[in-house]
Each structure stands twice: as C-alpha cells, then as structure tokens.
Residue, then its C-alpha position, 0 to 999 in steps of 0.5 A: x539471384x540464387x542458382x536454383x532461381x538461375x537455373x529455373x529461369x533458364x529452364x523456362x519455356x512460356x506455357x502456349x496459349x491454346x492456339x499459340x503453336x497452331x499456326x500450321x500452313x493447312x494441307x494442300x486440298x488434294x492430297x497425293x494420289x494414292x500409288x496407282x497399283x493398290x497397295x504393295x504389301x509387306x512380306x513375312x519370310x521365316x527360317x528355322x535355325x536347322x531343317x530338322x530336329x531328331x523327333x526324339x529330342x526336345x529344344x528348350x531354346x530353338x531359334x526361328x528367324x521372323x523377317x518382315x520386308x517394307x515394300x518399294x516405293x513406287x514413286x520415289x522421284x515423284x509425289x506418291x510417297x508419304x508426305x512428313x511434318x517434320x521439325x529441326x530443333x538446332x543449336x545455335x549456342x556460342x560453341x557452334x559458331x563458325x564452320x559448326x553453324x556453316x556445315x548445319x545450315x548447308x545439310x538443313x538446305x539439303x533437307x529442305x530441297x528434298x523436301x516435297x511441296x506435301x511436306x512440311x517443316x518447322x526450324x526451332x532455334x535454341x540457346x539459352x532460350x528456345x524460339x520457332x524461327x519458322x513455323x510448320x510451313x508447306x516446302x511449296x516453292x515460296x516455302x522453301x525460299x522463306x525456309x532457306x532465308x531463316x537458315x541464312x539468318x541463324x547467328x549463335x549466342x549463350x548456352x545451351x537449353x536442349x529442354x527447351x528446344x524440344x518442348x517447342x519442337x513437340x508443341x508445334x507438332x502437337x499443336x498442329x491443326x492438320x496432320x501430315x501422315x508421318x512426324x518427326x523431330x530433328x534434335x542437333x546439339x554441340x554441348x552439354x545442356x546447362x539447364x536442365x540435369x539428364x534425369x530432369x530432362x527425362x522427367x520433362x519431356x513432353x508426353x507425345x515424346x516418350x510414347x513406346x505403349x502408343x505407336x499410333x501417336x509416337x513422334x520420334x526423336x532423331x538425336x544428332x551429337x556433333x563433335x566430342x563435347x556433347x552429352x551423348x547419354x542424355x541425346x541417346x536418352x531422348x531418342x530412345x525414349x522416343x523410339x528415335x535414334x542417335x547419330x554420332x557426328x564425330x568431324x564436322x564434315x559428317x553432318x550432312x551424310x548424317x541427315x542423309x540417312x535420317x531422311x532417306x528413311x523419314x521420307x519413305x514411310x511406306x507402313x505405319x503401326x506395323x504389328x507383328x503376331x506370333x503363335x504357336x502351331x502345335x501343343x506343346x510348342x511355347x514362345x520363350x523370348x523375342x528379343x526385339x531391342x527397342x521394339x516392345x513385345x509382349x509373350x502371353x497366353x502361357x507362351x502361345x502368343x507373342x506380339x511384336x510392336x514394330x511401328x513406321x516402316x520405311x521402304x524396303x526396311x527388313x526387320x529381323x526377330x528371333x524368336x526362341x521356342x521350346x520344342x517337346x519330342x515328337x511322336x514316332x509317327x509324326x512327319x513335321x511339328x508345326x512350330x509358328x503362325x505369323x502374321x502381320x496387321x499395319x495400316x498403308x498411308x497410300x490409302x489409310x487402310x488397315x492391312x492384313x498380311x498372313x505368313x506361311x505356317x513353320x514347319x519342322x521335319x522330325x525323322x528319327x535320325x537327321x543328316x549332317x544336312x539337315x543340322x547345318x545351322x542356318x546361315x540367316x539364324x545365325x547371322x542375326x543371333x551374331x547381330x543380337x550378340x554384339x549388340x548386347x556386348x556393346x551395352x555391356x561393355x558400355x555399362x562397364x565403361x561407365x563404372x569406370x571399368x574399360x578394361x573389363x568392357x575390351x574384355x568383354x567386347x574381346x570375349x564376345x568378338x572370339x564368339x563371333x568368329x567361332x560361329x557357323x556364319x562367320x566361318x563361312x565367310x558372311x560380310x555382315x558378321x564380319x562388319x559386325x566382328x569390324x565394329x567390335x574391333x572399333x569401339x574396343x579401340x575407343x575404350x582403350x582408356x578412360x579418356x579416350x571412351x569419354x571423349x569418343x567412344x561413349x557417343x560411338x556405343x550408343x550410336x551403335x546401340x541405338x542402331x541395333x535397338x532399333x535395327x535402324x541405320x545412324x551414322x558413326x564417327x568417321x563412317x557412316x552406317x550403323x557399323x562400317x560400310x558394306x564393302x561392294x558386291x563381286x559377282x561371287x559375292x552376289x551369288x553368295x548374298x543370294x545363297x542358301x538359307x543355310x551354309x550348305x544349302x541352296x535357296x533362292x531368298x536372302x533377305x537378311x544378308x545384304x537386308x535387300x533385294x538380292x538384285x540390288x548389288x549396291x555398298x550399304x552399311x546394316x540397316x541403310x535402305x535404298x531411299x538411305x543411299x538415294x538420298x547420299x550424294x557426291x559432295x561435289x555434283x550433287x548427285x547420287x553415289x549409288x553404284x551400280x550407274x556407271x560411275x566409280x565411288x571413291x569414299x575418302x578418310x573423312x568419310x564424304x563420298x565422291x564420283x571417282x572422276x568429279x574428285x580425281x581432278x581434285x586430287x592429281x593437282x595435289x588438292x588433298x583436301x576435302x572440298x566439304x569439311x577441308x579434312x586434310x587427306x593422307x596421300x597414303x591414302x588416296x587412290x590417285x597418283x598425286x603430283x603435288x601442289x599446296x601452300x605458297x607465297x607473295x602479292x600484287x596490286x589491282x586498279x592500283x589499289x592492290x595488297x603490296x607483295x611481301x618482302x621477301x619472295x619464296x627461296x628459288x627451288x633448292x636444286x637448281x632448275x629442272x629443265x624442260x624436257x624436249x623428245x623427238x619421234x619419227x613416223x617411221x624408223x626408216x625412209x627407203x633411199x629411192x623414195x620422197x615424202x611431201x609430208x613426213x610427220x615428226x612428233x616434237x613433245x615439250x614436258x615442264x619439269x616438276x614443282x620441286x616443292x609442291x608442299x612448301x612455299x616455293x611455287x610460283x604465286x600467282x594474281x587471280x581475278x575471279x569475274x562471277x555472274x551474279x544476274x538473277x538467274x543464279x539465284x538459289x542453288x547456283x550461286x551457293x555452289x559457286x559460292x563453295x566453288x570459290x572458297x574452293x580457290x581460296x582455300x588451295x591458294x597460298x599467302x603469296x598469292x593475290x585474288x580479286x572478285x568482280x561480280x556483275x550483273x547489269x553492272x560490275x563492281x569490285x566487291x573484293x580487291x587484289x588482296x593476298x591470301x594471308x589468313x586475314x587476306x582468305x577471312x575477308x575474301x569468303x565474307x565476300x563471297x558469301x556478300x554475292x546477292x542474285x539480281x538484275x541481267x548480264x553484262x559481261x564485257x564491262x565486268x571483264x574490262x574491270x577484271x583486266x583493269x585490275x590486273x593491268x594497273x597492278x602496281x607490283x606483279x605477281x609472274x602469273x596473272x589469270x582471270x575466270x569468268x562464270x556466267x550463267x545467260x546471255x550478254x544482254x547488251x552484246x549480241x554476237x560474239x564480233x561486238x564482245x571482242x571489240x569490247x574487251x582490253x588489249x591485255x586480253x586480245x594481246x598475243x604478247x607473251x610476255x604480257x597476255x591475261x588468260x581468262x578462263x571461262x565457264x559456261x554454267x548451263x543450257x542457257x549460256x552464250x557458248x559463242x561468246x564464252x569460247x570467243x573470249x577464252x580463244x582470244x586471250x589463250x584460256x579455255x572455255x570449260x562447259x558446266x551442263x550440271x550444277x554440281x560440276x562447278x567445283x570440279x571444273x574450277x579444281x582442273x583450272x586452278x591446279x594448272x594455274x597453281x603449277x606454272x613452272x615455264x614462261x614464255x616459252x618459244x619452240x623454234x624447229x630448222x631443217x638440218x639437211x638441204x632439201x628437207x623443208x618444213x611444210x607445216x606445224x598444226x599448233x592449235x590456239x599457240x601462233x606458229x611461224x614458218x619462215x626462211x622458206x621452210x628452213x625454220x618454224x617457231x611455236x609461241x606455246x607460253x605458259x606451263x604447267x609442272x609435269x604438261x606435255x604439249x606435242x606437235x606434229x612437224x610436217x617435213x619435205x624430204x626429198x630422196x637420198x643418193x646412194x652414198x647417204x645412210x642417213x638424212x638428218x631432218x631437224x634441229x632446233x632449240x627450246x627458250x623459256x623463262x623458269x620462274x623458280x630462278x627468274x633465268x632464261x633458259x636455252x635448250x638444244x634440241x637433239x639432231x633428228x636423224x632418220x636411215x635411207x636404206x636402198x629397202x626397207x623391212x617391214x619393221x622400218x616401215x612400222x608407224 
C-alpha cells in the first residue's frame, strides 16, 4: 500500500448517516427556572486615558479604556445557570499510557461531578481512528455513573488522529436533536497528529468549528497540550480558529487544574452573542482602531462607528478594549468634547431575551491649560495598553523564534520588557503589569535556545497568546492562570485595587486591576473568574482553595494547590511528594519544618505465605545510637520547709531521638495490613479516594517494607499478600487497589481476624508490625462494641509489648460505629481517627503512616522511685500506656511502647512530700531509669534519669513559688 493510500485510510472518518449522531438524550421537559430577580445585566464602565486635553491640541491616537463586566451568578451552588453540551475528545494512543491516562481519567471525573443533571456530555475517544465511547447523555445520576464507567474503560493503543477526533466531536454537536444553550468541545492530545499535516487539518475542520463571522453558532474548541511532544501550533491553530483557547500542560499533575479553569467558565455562561457598539459623540471626533485580539471588530462609516464581536460571557467575565480616537482642537468656548457612545446588545440564556445595555456618554474637559492632575495617565489605560504591548511582543518574539531566531525574539521580548517598566503603572507600583513584566521575563527564559523553545517554550507562547487574544484565563507550564498567579491582597493592597482610575486620583471603581469586584480580595491569575477559582479544589479534601474562608493555601512548585493543614501533615513526616502528580518537592521550597522520612528496606511474611525479607537489612545508623532524651520539671522551684504537699505534680518528658538518615535506607521497615471496607456504601467517590489514599502508602513505603491489603464487605478476602514494596512489589500492590469493587455489607471483625492472622503467622518479622482499618458503616453482624472485642485475636487485645499489633482505625463518615472503631484502637494501643469529609481521607492516612514510618524505640518502659524517705508516689495519670505503682509508692513504671523519631510522650508524677527538718536545704523526690530497645542497633538501652531535687527554705519568694 502506498503511504498516500496509508495516509487516507488513517485519515478516514465514516460519512454519518443522516441520524447517525443524533442520538442526543432529550433535554429535561422543564428546564431550570430562570434566576428569580430578572435578569442582572452587564455593566459598561469607560476611562479616558487622561481627565483632559488642552482645547488647543489635537490627538491622533488617544486611548479610551471600554470595559464590559458579566454579572454574577445568582446560583451558582444550585441549578439556575446555564446548562452546557459539552463533548471531550481525548487521546488515548499509545504514547499516553500509564500515569498520562490515569491523571486524564481522574480531571474528566472531576468534570463529570461538576456537571449538572441539565447538562450533557459526549467522551470521543481516538487513536489511530476515532469513536464515541458514550453518547451526549444528560449527567443525571444514572448518566454520570455510566460516564464514569466509559472513563474507567479507556485503554491506549496506535497513533494519533486529532482529525478525526474532532470531526466526531463536532458532529454530535452538530447532529444533536436538541440544544442546550452553551456547547463546547474539549480536544486533549500528547502527540503530533500522524494523519493529517497542520494546513490539512485546518482545511479540514468542520464548518461549525471555524465560525468567527457567526457568533450565533460558534463552538468552541478548548485545546489542551499535555507534555512536550505534542504539536502545540496545530492545537493553538484549532482553538483559535474556533475562538476557543489552548492550554499548556507541561507536567502531568497539571491536567486536572487545567480543566478546572476551562470549566469554572463553560459552566458560568451568563450572556451570549455579546455585541459591543462604539460611536463617535462629536464631529470631528474618528474611530482609528480597537485592537480587540481575537474578538473581531469592524471600524466603519469613515471612523464614526466601531463593532466589537465579543461572543459568550462567562460570570464576572471583564473584557477590556482600547479604543483609539483622533480627537481635533477644541473651540475656545467649548467646556467638554464629546468623545463615545457605547453600548451593548446580548441575548440572556436565563430568560432568551435580547438585552440592551446603553453606557454613560464620554466625555472630555478642554480648558485652555490643563494641570499636572488632569495629565496624569490613567492608571487602567495604561494597564491595558501594557497588557496589548506584551501580548503583541509575545507574537513577535514567537514569530521570530519560528525562523529559528531566538536571539532576536529575547531581544525583542527584552525591548518591550524595558517599555513595560518605563510606563506610568508599572512605576506606581501596579500587580498586573508586574505579572505581565514576570511573564516577559519566563518565555525570555524558555527562548534561551533553539532546543529549549522547541521543547517548551513554543507551546508556553501560544498558550500565552491564546489567553491575551482572547482575554481569557488558560493554564501554563507549572502555573496556572493565563500569566502567573496574582500574589494575595494585603490591606493595602486592597485599598490600592480600589484605587483612582489614575495614579494620583481617587476613584471608587477598578475594575481592570484585579478584573473583579474589588470586594473580592482573592489570588486569581489575569483573566480567572471566580466561578474559575470555585472550580480549583485542595487536590487532598477536595474542597475549595479560595482564600478569604478561613484557611491558609499553600500552592507547592508543581503548581497543585492545597489547605496549609490538609498538606502540612503530609510534609512535616517528610512525605516531599505531591499526593497527585508524585512531584518530588525541594524542601528548600517548602514552608514547613520537615523532619525526615523516605525510602528504606526489608520483608516478612502473612498466613505464612509472606514475600521473605532481603538478605541483607539496612546498615545500623552510622554514628551509634542517638538516645532517648529524659527531662524533668518541678511545679515549683521551691516548697517552703514547714509545708507538706499530698499531690505535688513533677512532669517527666521522654523525646525519641531523630532518624539519622531519613533520606536513605536506614529507617526501621515495617509490615503493614491495610483492612479497607469495601460494602456497597463506598461506592463511588469514596472508594476512589481510598483508592489514591493507599496508593499514598504505597508510594511513602520503601522496599524493605511489606503491606498486605484485606477487603471486606460480608466477607473478607485477601486481595494483595505480605508482599515487600520492591517496584514489582508497589506494581502489584496498586493493581490491587485499583481490583477493589464496592458491594454487599460489613463485616469487620472477620476482616480484622484476617489482618491480625497475616501478621501473626509471619514467617519472618519485619520490627514494626501495624494494621489500618477504614470503614465506612456498621458492623452488620456485631452489635455493641463488648461482642467486637470478644471477636478479635490475642494479638490484638494483647498488652505485651514486645508482641502487641496496632490497629489504627478510621471512622469514614456520619454513619460509622465510632463505638466500635475507638473500642478496637483502644484495645490494641492504635488510634481511632474520625473522617467527617471525604477529601480528609489521604490527609488522615499522611499523619498514620508518618508515625509508623519513624519508630525509632521499642518496648520502651519508664520506671520512676521515690529518692527521699517519706515522698511517695501517689499517681501516674498515663492514658492508654498501663501504669504500675508498687512498693507502696516507692516505684511507678509506664509501659509507653513504640516511638516515633522526634515524639514527646509527658507525664505528670503526683508525689507525697512530707515536710523537711530545718537542717535540710534540699529534698530529693525521684530518680529512676528509662529501658527500651533501639532498633537501628537491635540493643537494649539503659538511661539513668537525673536526681530530682527540690529546695526547702524556711520561706519562699514569690518567684519560687511560681508555677
């Protein structure tokens, strides 16, 4: 076969039959009621480059700033919006197999549970051919489980034919029998297409694709590049033919955030076929230009008129245009020119009406003489004309770089950079051009050389040029916004936002500076909307990272956001890993303190059927030992001599040394059961949250340790054994995970006897042994707590030491036996953690297994002694750790057990001391010793602990007296 017939029959799509792609689920019979105040309507708000012109001078270029504002939504949470037909047309070619296809199935999840029962979405596959894998179906709660179950089928295959994908994603649309208000299409692609060149492809695009002289029917295309091997001039070619934009998705983990954007505005359309009209308020007064970037727009009648074609406006959307005026000399009696009319016609899909919105005439003062005042430069006008400058440096350093001339775009780029901070904004000190300055500054570095551009920095120009063409937000490399991220608000800052429309003046409006209500105070990159930043979650609880609710947001290198407290678990038990794209974190970089933790090694075995432990353990520590440290307080400094004391309070405080090389392979290992519910209440978001939960563990545990997964439901099995976390060992553990099927009841006391059979039989023992249990509902077949005990093994219940298993348990939800689960934990020394929120999962399993990773002392016993005659020990409140006071008072022990590098465990030591002759200065009150084992050197270890002694003065101070 030749390759020109190759080529063709690679590039074929089927001609559909007349009905092929109509096979649209119908719209619900009543449609969402219409927002219940009557249409809120966009705002026209004007500034004129200066307050006046001397009425002697002419200008044959002034500026005057044209902004529109979208209003809010009023529902956002519920279902008034704008219901969307929206199709994702996804590769799935071999090169995006693995982690690729995992990260892309999890953002279209994310998609689909922010999709409405309204809305609709199609999921076009395509490879070397292209197929519908599900059909434009409503996201009813039927729809979104069968939408979730054609993502979890996707598998990759051949090549790559974008062509295709996107002739079948716009024939569903364009076959569809009925019409939701807003449609779009989602393009995601890896690769170069190997079917079709850029120009055929163009040539090729289905006419309700390239539709910029119709906004009526406009479908646009939202291009995602992912990785550095795609083609990002044919995937920036297809979104701006279609008044769409393209996104770069540099690293993997970026994917979701990316889609979070895209439909944080798809989902807020609040105004359609927006029309902006611009004409001149005076004779002599023309229309030059409006640079409007991908908007078009139209100059006529000889400069009196100027039409702007904006399109779909999303909520709070603010699009800005500088229109440039030639204004003539001003007659000497004339006060004011009139410079502009403007208005604005859209049609409102909460009712289909056509509305029209007149702006406030401009107007300009000509005295004969203006004030430095009435000269200052705008601040807003000159914001913009800086946003225009670097977006048209950007196309022609691109441009240039193309021709293979990199060092004539940096200079370029450089050129326009030292504009940009000549200018009366950036002077004063304006966040967004110094973002815009910042973004200069990045895609100079990406042009460094020709190899660099071509790997990243093409994609990073056009993803920035799609952005500014379309005044739209998109995401970038390693961050995300259309530039960088707008640092957060100070409340100077604010006050600044809200500042003058010029750089000495005061006014109350600003809506270019931060593109919102200045009463939103929130980091936003240019362009993101608030529906954009709704949509942007903790990648760990889930939920939202807007500031401004009470919770810090940490925003780590790799560009996921986080809650400061859902992530700092995470991080200050060394876990330096992103928990959604496994990027490895600088510690440099991270504003924790991080006490170590990584990799280590070694193997057990679990109903005797456990992977053996390697040969050879981990090199003992190279310094020796670091020891348990043992400090003592008295409540006062002293007790007056006269005086007794039935209950005098001494602290005794026991901190475990440091792991000496948390980086390395020298920890102690440790065999880990993890006892998962899986009974039908899991089903869905729950169990894939566990899901990434365990393979959390998996990936923070080394190859010496060895992890078991039990799953039950009515019944228990053993779906992964005691298996060492070897990179063969962690493949096989996350097939497993992702093995786990929601279904049937809960039965938790047989799951837990076969998790603490596992560890029990062990052939060989790795020193740390631990079992986590999750569960979501009620034991079905144990009532009370008293039948789960009797139940559970003697390794459980055990107060041995040297032979007692942990389980830690969480309570997942309000419907939990919290009872139970703290009955268990109690019982055999773990902790009962309580999950009120699904997105808490993770974080709760990052503060278990940082501890478990880090034990550094075993069987650790703190025995304390009276040191005088008379003193006696009267109690030791210790919690879950048994204590022991013998001899009558003369002796306590504290059986304390396992502990973690850097724990502090603190008791208080309740002491008789009787009065002292006159002869004494001093009583002694206690002595004693610390024994445990350390497990870098396998030794028991004997600490003395230092005399306690307290002064008798016949009186006291105050200062003494202090507590």
């Amino acid at each position: 076969m030749s390759s020109q017939a190759a080529s063709a029959q690679l590039n074929h799509v089927p001609s559909p039959q007349q009905n092929e792609f109509a096979d649209d689920e119908p719209l619900p019979s009543t449609t969402p009621a219409a927002q219940p105040l009557g249409p809120r309507k966009v705002t026209i708000k004007t500034h004129t480059e200066t307050t006046a012109i001397p009425a002697a001078d002419s200008r044959p270029q002034y500026p005057a700033l044209v902004s529109i504002c979208a209003p809010p939504l009023e529902d956002p949470d519920g279902e008034g919006r704008t219901p969307i037909d929206l199709v994702t047309v996804l590769d799935v070619s071999g090169s995006m197999q693995g982690q690729k296809l995992e990260l892309v199935k999890q953002a279209v999840k994310f998609v689909i549970e922010n999709l409405g029962s309204s809305d609709r979405l199609s999921i076009v596959t395509f490879s070397t051919t292209a197929r519908a894998v599900f059909p434009l179906r409503r996201m009813s709660a039927d729809g979104r489980e069968d939408a979730i179950r054609a993502i979890n089928s996707l598998r990759t295959e051949d090549m790559t034919n974008i062509a295709a994908g996107i002739k079948i994603g716009s024939q569903l649309l364009k076959g569809r029998k009925e019409k939701n208000p807003v449609a779009s299409i989602i393009l995601l692609s890896d690769g170069h297409d190997n079917c079709s060149s850029e120009a055929e492809m163009l040539n090729n695009l289905p006419s309700s694709i390239p539709s910029s002289n119709n906004i009526k029917e406009e479908i646009p295309v939202h291009a995602f590049g992912f990785g550095n091997d795609h083609d990002p001039k044919t995937m920036h070619a297809i979104s701006d033919a279609s008044g769409g934009t393209f996104s770069y998705i540099e690293s993997v983990g970026m994917i979701q955030d990316g889609f979070a954007l895209c439909i944080g505005g798809l989902l807020s359309v609040v105004a359609q076929e927006v029309r902006l009209t611009i004409q001149s308020a005076s004779g002599g007064v023309k229309i030059v230009s409006i640079p409007s970037g991908r908007h078009v727009n139209e100059v006529s009648d000889e400069g009196q008129q100027g039409v702007v074609h904006v399109g779909n406006m999303y909520a709070e959307e603010v699009k800005q245009f500088l229109v440039y005026l030639s204004v003539p000399p001003s007659s000497a009696s004339d006060s004011k020119t009139p410079l502009l009319d403007v208005s604005c016609a859209y049609k409102d899909p909460a009712s289909d009406e056509l509305i029209q919105v007149q702006g406030e005439r401009v107007e300009i003062s000509r005295p004969e003489f203006c004030s430095p005042a009435e000269m200052a430069v705008s601040l807003e006008v000159d914001r913009q004309r800086n946003r225009l400058l670097v977006a048209d440096a950007i196309g022609e350093a691109q441009r240039l770089a193309e021709m293979g001339n990199v060092e004539g775009a940096r200079e370029v780029l450089n050129q326009r950079r030292e504009t940009l901070l000549a200018s009366a904004a950036s002077k004063a000190g304006d966040n967004l051009s110094n973002m815009f300055e910042t973004e200069l500054k990045e895609i100079m570095d990406k042009m460094a050389s020709m190899k660099l551009y071509q790997e990243s920095g093409r994609a990073y120009a056009l993803a920035g040029m799609s952005s500014h063409a379309q005044q739209r937000a998109s995401a970038r490399g390693n961050a995300e916004g259309s530039c960088l991220q707008q640092p957060a608000y100070t409340a100077c800052s604010i006050q600044y936002a809200m500042s003058s429309r010029s750089v000495e003046d005061d006014s109350d409006d600003d809506m270019g500076f931060c593109l919102f209500d200045g009463a939103d105070v929130s980091p936003r990159g240019a362009f993101e909307t608030p529906a954009m930043v709704r949509m942007k979650n903790c990648a760990i609880c889930w939920n939202s990272v807007t500031t401004g609710q009470g919770q810090a947001i940490f925003t780590a290198e790799c560009s996921h956001s986080f809650h400061y407290l859902c992530i700092a678990n995470n991080v200050q038990y060394g876990n330096l890993c992103c928990p959604i794209c496994r990027a490895k974190w600088d510690k440099n970089n991270v504003p924790f303190q991080v006490p170590p933790l990584q990799q280590n090694n070694l193997g057990a075995h679990g109903f005797a059927d456990d992977e053996p432990r390697p040969s050879t353990t981990p090199a003992a520590q190279s310094s020796g030992p670091q020891n348990v440290t043992i400090k003592t307080h008295t409540e006062t400094s002293s007790i007056p001599a006269a005086d007794s004391r039935r209950q005098y309070p001494i602290l005794v405080s026991i901190c475990a040394p440091a792991l000496q090389d948390p980086d390395g392979e020298a920890r102690t290992p440790i065999d880990l059961v993890t006892v998962l519910d899986v009974s039908g209440s899991m089903n869905g978001r729950k169990l894939d949250l566990v899901k990434q939960a365990v393979k959390f563990v998996i990936e923070n545990m080394g190859s010496s340790d060895r992890l078991s997964i039990v799953s039950f439901s009515n019944n228990s099995r053993i779906v992964l054994p005691l298996r060492r976390m070897t990179v063969d060992g962690r493949e096989s553990a996350f097939e497993a995970v992702e093995s786990l099927v929601a279904g049937g009841g809960t039965d938790i006391a047989e799951a837990l006897k076969k998790g603490a059979q596992i560890l029990e039989d062990r052939r060989q023992r790795n020193p740390v042994a631990s079992i986590i249990l999750l569960s979501d509902g009620q034991d079905n077949f144990c009532l009370k707590p008293s039948q789960m005990l009797k139940k559970l093994p003697a390794s459980i219940r055990s107060s041995d030491m040297q032979h007692e298993i942990h389980v830690h348990t969480f309570g997942f939800g309000n419907d939990h036996d919290a009872n139970i689960m703290h009955a268990i934990s109690d019982e055999s020394g773990g902790t009962f953690s309580y999950i009120e929120s699904v997105g808490m999962i993770q974080d709760a399993f990052a503060l278990c297994i940082g501890g478990l990773l880090s034990v550094v002392a075993q069987e650790l016993r703190l025995t304390v002694r009276s040191a005088s005659s008379g003193v006696k020990i009267v109690s030791i409140p210790s919690g879950r750790h048994v204590s022991q006071i013998s001899d009558d008072g003369l002796q306590g022990v504290v059986n304390i057990g396992n502990m973690y590098a850097e724990e502090v465990k603190q008791f208080l030591v309740h002491l008789l001391v009787p009065q002292s002759s006159a002869s004494e200065t001093k009583t002694s009150l206690l002595d004693g010793l610390c024994v445990y084992k350390d497990l870098a050197s396998n030794e028991f270890i004997q600490l003395q602990i230092e005399r306690v002694e307290i002064s008798r003065p016949e009186f006291c101070s105050p200062a003494e007296l202090a507590v």
